[in-house]
C-alpha positions in Angstrom: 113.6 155.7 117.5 110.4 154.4 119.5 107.5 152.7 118.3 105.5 156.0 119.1 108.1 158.1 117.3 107.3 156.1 113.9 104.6 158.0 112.4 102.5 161.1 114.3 99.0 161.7 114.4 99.2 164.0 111.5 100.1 161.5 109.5 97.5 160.0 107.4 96.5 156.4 108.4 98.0 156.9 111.5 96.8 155.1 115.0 94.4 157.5 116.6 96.0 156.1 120.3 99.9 156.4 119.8 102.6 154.6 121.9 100.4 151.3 122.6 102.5 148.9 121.2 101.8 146.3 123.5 97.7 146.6 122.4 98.6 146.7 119.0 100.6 143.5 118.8 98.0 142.2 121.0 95.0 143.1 118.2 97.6 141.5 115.7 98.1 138.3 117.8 94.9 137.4 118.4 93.3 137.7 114.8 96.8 135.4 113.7 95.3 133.0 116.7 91.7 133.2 115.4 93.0 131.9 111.8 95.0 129.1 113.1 92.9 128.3 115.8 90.2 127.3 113.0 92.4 125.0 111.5 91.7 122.5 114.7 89.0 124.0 116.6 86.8 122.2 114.1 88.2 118.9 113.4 87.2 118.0 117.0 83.6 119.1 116.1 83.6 117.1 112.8 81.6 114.0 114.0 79.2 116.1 115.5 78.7 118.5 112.8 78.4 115.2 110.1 75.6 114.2 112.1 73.6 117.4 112.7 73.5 118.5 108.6 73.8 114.7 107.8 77.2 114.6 106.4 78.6 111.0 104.6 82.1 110.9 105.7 83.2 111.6 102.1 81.5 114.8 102.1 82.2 115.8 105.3 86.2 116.0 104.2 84.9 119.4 102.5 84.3 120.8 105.7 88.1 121.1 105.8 89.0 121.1 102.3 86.9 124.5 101.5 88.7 126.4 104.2 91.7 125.1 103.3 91.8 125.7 99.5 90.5 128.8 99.6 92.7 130.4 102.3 96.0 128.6 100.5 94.7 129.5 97.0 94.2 133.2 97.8 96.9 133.7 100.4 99.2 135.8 98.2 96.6 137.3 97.0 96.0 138.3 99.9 99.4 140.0 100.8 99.3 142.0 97.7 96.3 143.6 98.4 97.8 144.6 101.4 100.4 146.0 99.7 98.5 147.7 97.2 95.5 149.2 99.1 97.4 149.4 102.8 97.6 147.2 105.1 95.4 147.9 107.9 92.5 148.6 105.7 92.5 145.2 104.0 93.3 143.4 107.0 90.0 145.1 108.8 88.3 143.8 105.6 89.2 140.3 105.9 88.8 140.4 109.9 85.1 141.4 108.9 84.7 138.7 106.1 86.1 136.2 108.5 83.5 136.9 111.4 81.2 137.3 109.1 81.7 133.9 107.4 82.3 132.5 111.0 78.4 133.3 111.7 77.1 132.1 108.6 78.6 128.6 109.5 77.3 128.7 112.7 73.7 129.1 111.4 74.3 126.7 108.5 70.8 123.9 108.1 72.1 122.3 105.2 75.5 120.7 104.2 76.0 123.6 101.2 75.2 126.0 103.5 78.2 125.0 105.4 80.7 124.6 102.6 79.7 127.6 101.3 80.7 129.3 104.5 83.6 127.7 105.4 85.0 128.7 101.7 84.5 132.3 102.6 85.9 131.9 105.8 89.3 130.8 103.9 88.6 133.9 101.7 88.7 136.1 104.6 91.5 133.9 106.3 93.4 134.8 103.3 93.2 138.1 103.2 93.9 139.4 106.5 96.7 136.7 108.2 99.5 137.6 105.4 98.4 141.5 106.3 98.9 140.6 110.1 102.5 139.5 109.9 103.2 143.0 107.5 101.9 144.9 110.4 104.2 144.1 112.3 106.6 145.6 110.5 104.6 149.3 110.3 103.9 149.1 113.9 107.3 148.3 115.4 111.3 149.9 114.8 113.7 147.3 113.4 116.0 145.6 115.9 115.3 144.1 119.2 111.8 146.0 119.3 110.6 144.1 116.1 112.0 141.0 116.9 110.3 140.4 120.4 107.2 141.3 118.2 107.9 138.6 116.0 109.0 136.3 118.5 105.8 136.6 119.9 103.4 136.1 116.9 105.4 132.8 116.0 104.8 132.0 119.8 100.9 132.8 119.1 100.7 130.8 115.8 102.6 127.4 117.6 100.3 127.7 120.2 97.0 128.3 118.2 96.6 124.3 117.2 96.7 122.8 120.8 94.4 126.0 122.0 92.0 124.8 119.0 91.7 121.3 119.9 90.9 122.2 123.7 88.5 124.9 122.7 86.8 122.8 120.0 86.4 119.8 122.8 85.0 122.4 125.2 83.0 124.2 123.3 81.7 121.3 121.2 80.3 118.9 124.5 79.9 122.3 126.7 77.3 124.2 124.6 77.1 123.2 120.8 79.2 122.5 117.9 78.2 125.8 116.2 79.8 127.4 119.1 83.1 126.7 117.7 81.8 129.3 114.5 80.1 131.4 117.2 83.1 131.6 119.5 84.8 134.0 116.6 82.2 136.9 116.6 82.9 138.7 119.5 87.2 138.2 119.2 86.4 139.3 115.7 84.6 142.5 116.0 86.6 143.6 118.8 89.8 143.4 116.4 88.0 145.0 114.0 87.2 147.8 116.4 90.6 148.2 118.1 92.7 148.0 115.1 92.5 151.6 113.6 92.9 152.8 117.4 96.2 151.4 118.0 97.6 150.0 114.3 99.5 152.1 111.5 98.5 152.4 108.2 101.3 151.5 105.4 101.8 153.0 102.7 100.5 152.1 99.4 102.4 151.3 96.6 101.4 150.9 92.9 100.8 147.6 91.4 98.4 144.9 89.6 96.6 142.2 91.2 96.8 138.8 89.7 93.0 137.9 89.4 93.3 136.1 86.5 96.1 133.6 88.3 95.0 133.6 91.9 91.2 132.5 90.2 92.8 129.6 87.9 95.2 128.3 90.9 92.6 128.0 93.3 89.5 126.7 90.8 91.6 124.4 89.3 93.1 122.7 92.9 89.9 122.9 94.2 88.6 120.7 90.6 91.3 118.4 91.7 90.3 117.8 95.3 86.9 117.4 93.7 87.6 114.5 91.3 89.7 112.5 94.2 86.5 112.7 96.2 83.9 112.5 93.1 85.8 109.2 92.3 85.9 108.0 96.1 81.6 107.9 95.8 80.6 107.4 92.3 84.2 105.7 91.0 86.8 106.4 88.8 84.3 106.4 85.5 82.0 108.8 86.4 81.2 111.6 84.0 81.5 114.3 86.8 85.0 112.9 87.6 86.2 112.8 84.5 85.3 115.9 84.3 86.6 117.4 87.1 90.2 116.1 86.5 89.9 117.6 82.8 88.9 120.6 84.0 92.2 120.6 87.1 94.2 120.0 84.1 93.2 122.8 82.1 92.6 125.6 84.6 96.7 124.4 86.0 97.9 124.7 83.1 96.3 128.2 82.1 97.8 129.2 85.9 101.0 128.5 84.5 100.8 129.8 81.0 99.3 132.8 82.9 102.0 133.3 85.6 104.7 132.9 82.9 103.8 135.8 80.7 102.5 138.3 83.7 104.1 141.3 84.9 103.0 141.4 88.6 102.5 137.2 88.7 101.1 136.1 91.7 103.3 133.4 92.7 106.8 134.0 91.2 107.3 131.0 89.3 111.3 131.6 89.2 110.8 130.6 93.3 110.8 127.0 92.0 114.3 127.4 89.4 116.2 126.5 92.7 116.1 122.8 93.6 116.5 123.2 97.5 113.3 125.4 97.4 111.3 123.7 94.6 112.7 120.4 96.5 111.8 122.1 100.3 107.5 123.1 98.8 107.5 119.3 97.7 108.5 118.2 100.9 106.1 120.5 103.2 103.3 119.6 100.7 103.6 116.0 101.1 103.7 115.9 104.6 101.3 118.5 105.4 98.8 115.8 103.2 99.8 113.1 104.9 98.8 115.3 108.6 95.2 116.3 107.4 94.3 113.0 106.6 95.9 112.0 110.0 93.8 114.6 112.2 91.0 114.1 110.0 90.4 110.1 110.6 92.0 110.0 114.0 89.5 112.1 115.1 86.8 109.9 113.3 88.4 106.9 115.2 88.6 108.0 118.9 85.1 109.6 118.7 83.4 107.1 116.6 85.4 103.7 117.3 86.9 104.6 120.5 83.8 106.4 121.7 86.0 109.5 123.1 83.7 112.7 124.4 85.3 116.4 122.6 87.4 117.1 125.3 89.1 113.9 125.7 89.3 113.6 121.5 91.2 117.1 122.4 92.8 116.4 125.4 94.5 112.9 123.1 95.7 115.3 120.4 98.0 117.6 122.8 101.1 115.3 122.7 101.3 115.4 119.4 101.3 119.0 119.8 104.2 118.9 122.6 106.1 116.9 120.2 106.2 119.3 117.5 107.1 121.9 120.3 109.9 120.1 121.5 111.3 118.8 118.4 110.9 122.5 116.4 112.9 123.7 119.8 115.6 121.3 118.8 116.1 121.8 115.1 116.1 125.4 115.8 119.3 124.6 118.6 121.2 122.6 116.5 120.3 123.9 113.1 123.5 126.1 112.9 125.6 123.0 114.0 124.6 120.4 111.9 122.6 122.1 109.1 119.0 121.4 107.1 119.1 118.1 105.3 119.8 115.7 108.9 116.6 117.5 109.8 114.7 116.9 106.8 115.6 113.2 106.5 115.0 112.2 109.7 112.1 114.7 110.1 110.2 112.8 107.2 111.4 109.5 108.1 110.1 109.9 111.8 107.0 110.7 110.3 106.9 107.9 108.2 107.1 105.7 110.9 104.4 107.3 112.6 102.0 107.0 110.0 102.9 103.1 109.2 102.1 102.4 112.6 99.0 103.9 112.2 98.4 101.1 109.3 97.6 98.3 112.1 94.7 99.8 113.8 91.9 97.9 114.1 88.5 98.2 115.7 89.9 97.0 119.1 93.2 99.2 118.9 93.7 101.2 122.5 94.3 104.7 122.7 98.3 104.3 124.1 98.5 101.1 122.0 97.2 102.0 119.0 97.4 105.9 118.3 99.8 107.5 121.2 102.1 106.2 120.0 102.3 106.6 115.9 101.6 110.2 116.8 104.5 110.9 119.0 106.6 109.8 116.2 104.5 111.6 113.8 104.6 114.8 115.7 108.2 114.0 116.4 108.8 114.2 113.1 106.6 117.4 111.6 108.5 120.1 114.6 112.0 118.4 113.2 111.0 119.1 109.7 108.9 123.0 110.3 111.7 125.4 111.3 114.1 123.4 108.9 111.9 124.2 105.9 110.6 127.7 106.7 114.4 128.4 106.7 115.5 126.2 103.4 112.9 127.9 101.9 114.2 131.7 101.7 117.6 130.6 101.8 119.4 132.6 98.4 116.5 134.2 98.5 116.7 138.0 98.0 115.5 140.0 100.8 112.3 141.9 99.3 111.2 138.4 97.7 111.6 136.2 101.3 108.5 137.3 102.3 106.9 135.8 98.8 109.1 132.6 99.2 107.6 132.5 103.0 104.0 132.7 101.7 104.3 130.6 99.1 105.5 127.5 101.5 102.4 128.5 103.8 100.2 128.1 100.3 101.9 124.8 99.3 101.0 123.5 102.6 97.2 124.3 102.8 96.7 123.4 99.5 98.6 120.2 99.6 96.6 119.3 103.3 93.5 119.6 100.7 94.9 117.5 98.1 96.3 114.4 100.1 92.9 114.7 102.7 91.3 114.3 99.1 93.6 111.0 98.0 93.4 109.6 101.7 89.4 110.1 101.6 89.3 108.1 98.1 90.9 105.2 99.4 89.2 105.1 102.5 85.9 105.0 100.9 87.1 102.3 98.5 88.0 100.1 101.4 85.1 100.9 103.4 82.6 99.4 100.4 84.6 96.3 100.2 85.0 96.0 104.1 81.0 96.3 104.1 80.3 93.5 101.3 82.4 91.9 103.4 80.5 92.8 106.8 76.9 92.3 105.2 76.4 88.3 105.5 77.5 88.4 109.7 75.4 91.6 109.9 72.0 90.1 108.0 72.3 86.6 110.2 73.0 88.3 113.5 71.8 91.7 113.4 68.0 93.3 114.8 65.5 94.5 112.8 66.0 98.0 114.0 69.2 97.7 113.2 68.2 96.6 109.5 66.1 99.7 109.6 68.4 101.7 110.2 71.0 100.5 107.3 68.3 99.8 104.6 67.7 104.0 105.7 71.6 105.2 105.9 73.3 102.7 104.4 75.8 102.2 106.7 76.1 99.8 109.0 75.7 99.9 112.9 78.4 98.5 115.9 80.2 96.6 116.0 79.9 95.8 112.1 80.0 99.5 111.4 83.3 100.2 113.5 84.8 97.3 111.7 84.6 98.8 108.3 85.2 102.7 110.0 88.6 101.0 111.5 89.4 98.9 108.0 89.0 102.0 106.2 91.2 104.5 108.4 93.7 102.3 108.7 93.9 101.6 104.7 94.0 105.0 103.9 97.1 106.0 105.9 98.9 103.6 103.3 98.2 106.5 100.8 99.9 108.9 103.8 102.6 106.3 103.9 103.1 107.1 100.3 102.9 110.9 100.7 105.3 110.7 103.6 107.8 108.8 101.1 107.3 111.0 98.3 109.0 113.8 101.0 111.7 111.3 102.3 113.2 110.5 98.9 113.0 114.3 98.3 114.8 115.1 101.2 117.3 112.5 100.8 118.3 113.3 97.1 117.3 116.3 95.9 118.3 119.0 98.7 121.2 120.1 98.7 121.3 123.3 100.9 124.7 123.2 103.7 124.5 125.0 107.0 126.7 128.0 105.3 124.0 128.3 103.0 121.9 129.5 106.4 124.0 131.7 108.3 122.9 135.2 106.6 119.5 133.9 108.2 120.4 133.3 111.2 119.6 135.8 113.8 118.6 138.4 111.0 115.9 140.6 111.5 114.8 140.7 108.1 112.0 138.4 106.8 113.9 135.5 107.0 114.5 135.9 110.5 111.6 136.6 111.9 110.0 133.8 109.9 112.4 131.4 111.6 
C-alpha cells in the first residue's frame, strides 16, 4: 500500500493534494525545526536582548526558563489533545499559537512583555511538536516508507541546535535581535497554510484531558524555578521565597495525589515503578540541567568577557554540536554490542569532566584554552548518553505506552534544563555579590567618575572589575553543574540495570521505540 493509497479524498480530514509525501514530511519537518531551533536561536541573542529591555542577568535566565517550563510542563498534554481532537487540527493550532507568540516577542518593550511571550510560545511549542511526530504515522505506510520518514525527522531535530546557533548569530549582528522572533512568522504561516493541503487527518478517539494535573505539574515547577531565582536576588529569607517553595511543594504534591487517583492521568505514574526508567528520567534530568546552565553562561562569557560578535559566539558552539553528532553515531553502532550502562557511565562521567574544567575559568581564560576544550568533553559526553537513554527509556515498555514513556523523557529534560538553569543562576548570583564586595575598594581607588556614574546607576560594575566578578560567578556556578552531573553518574553507575538483551525487540523496530531511536 502507498502513502496515496492510505486514505481518499472522500474521506473526511483527508489531504486535499494526495500522493505528496515528500511535501508533507517537509511541512512536518520544518515546524519540528522551528521548535528546536528556538531552543538556541535565542541563547545567542541573550546579551543583546538583556540590554535592550534592561534585563539583570538573574532575570534574564526566564527568558529561557518560560519557554522551557511551559513547553515540558504541557508537552503531554499536548499529545493528547492530538489524540482526542485529531491531530492535524491541533497541530495547526499550536503552529498558529507559536507564530503568534513568536511576534509578540519580537515586539516586546518591557521585560514582562517578553516572558509573557516566550511562555506562550512553550504553550504553543507544546502543543504541536508531540502532534508532528504522530503525523508521521497518519501520513506514511508502516515499513521502510515510515521509517525513512522518521529517519529524517530525527535528522531534522539533531540538526536544529547547530542551525539555531548560526541563525541566532546571523540574524542577531545582521539585522536585530528581534529578528530571531520575527524569523518564525513567515516559516510559520506557510506550515499553517500547507498542512491541510498535503497532511491527513487522524482519527479521533474518546478520552479526558488531564487539566487539573498538566496545570498543578507545570505551576508548581515553575514556583520552584521561581524560589531558586527569588532566593538568588532577595536571599534565602525572603517572604516571596518562602513562599514560592511552599507553594512548589503543595501544587507537586497535589500533581501526585491527582495523577494517582485519575482515570486518563497525564503522565502515567506507573512509568517510574521500573528502576532502569525512573533511574534513565533522573539521569537525562540532571544532565540536561547541568547543559542549560552551560549554554546559558558560556554564552554570557564569550560575548561579555571574551568580547565575541553573534556569529563567532555561534560559530564557538558548533563543536560541541559535532561532538554530540559523532558520539550519538557511536552509541547507536555499538549499542547492540556492548549494551546501555557503558554508555551511560562514561556518557555522564565525560560530561563531568567537561563541566569541572569549566570551574577554572577566569577573566583571562582563551577561547581553545579555557572553553573548547571542557565542551568537547561535555558534548562528548551528552551524544554518548542521548540515544542510550531515549532507548533505556521504552525498554519493557508496552508498545501503545512507548510513545508516553518517549514524551515523558522529552518533559523530564525541559523541565529539568529549567530547574538546574534555576540552581546554577542562584549560585552565580551569590558569588557575584561577594566577588563585587570584594572588587569595590580597587574599583573606588582606581576607577573614573563616569565610571562611578555608571555603577552608583546599574549597580554593576564596569571592565575590567565587572568581567572579574561575571568570570568568578560563571565559573562558581558550574560547581552546582558538577553536582548535577554527579547526581546522573552515581545513578548510572548503581541504579541501572538494563543489559543489551533487554534492547533487542527495539532494535530496528518500526514501532515507537524504533523510530524514537
Amino acid at each position: 500500500m502507498t502513502t496515496s493509497q492510505l486514505t481518499t479524498t472522500s474521506k473526511p480530514g483527508a489531504a486535499r493534494r494526495q500522493g505528496r509525501p515528500g511535501i508533507a514530511l517537509a511541512v512536518i519537518a520544518a515546524l519540528q525545526l522551528m521548535v528546536v531551533l528556538d531552543t538556541t536561536i535565542v541563547n545567542i541573542a541573550l546579551p543583546h536582548i538583556q540590554g535592550a529591555l534592561e534585563f539583570t542577568t538573574t532575570q534574564l535566565s526566564w527568558v529561557v526558563n518560560a519557554y522551557t517550563l511551559t513547553f515540558g510542563g504541557l508537552l503531554l498534554l499536548g499529545g493528547r489533545a492530538g489524540d482526542i481532537l485529531g491531530r492535524r487540527r491541533v497541530f495547526i493550532f499550536g503552529v498558529l499559537l507559536f507564530t503568534f507568540a513568536s511576534l509578540l516577542c519580537g515586539i516586546a518593550q518591557e521585560p514582562w512583555q517578553m516572558l509573557a511571550a516566550r511562555a506562550l510560545q512553550g504553550v504553543g511549542g507544546a502543543i504541536a511538536s508531540p502532534t508532528a511526530l504522530a503525523l508521521i504515522t497518519t501520513t506514511f505506510s508502516e515499513g521502510p516508507e515510515r521509517n525513512r520518514a522518521f529517519g529524517i525527522f530525527a535528522a531534522v531535530s539533531a540538526s536544529g541546535a547547530a542551525i539555531g546557533l548560526l541563525a541566532g548569530g546571523m540574524l542577531t549582528e545582521w539585522l536585530d535581535w528581534r529578528w530571531v522572533f520575527y524569523v518564525n512568522l513567515p516559516i510559520g504561516i506557510l506550515i499553517a497554510a500547507l498542512a491541510p493541503m498535503f497532511i491527513n487527518e487522524s482519527e479521533r478517539h474518546s478520552g479526558r484531558f488531564d487539566i487539573v494535573g498538566a496545570l498543578t505539574s507545570t505551576v508548581g515547577m515553575a514556583a520552584l524555578v521561581y524560589g531558586f531565582v527569588r532566593a538568588a536576588d532577595d536571599g534565602w529569607r525572603d517572604g516571596l521565597t518562602l513562599a514560592s517553595f511552599g507553594l512548589a511543594v503543595g501544587l507537586l504534591t497535589t500533581f501526585i495525589l491527582v495523577e494517582r487517583g485519575a482515570r486518563e492521568p497525564i503522565t502515567p505514574l506507573r512509568m517510574f515503578a521500573d528502576r532502569n526508567r525512573s533511574g534513565t528520567y533522573l539521569i537525562m534530568m540532571s544532565l540536561a540541567a547541568a547543559m542549560f546552565g552551560m549554554f546559558f553562561f558560556i554564552v554570557l562569557f564569550v560575548q561579555n568577557v571574551l568580547g565575541y560578535s553573534p556569529i563567532s559566539s555561534g560559530l564557538a558552539f558548533l563543536p560541541v554540536t559535532a561532538m554530540i553528532v559523532t558520539a550519538a553515531g557511536l552509541s547507536s553502532r555499538l549499542l547492540p554490542v556492548l549494551g546501555p550502562k557503558p554508555f551511560l557511565v562514561s556518557g555522564a562521567t565525560l560530561t563531568g569532566v567537561g563541566m569541572a574544567w569549566l570551574t577554572a575559568l577566569k577573566p583571562d581564560s582563551s577561547y581553545v584554552g579555557g572553553v573548547l576544550g571542557p565542551m568537547l568533553f561535555f558534548g562528548f559526553g551528552m551524544g554518548l548518553v542521548f540515544v542510550t537513554a531515549t532507548l533505556t527509556a521504552v525498554s519493557g515498555v508496552a508498545q501503545h505506552e512507548s510513545g508516553a514513556a518517549s514524551s515523558l523523557l522529552n518533559a523530564t529534560q525541559m523541565v529539568g534544563g529549567s530547574l538546574g538553569l534555576s540552581i546554577l543562576m542562584t549560585v552565580f548570583s551569590t558569588a557575584g555579590r561577594e566577588e563585587t564586595e570584594r572588587q569595590l575598594p580597587s574599583f573606588l581607588a582606581e576607577s573614573t567618575p563616569a565610571q562611578k556614574a555608571v555603577f552608583s546607576e546599574t549597580k554593576q560594575l564596569p571592565p575590567p572589575w565587572g568581567h572579574q566578578v561575571l568570570a568568578e560567578g560563571i565559573a562558581t556556578a558550574f560547581w552546582a553543574g558538577v553536582g548535577l552531573v554527579g547526581l546522573a553518574v552515581v545513578t548510572a553507575l548503581f541504579v541501572i540495570r538494563v543489559r543489551k538483551s533487554d534492547l533487542d525487540a527495539l532494535s530496528g523496530g518500526s514501532g515507537p521505540g524504533g523510530h524514537v531511536a
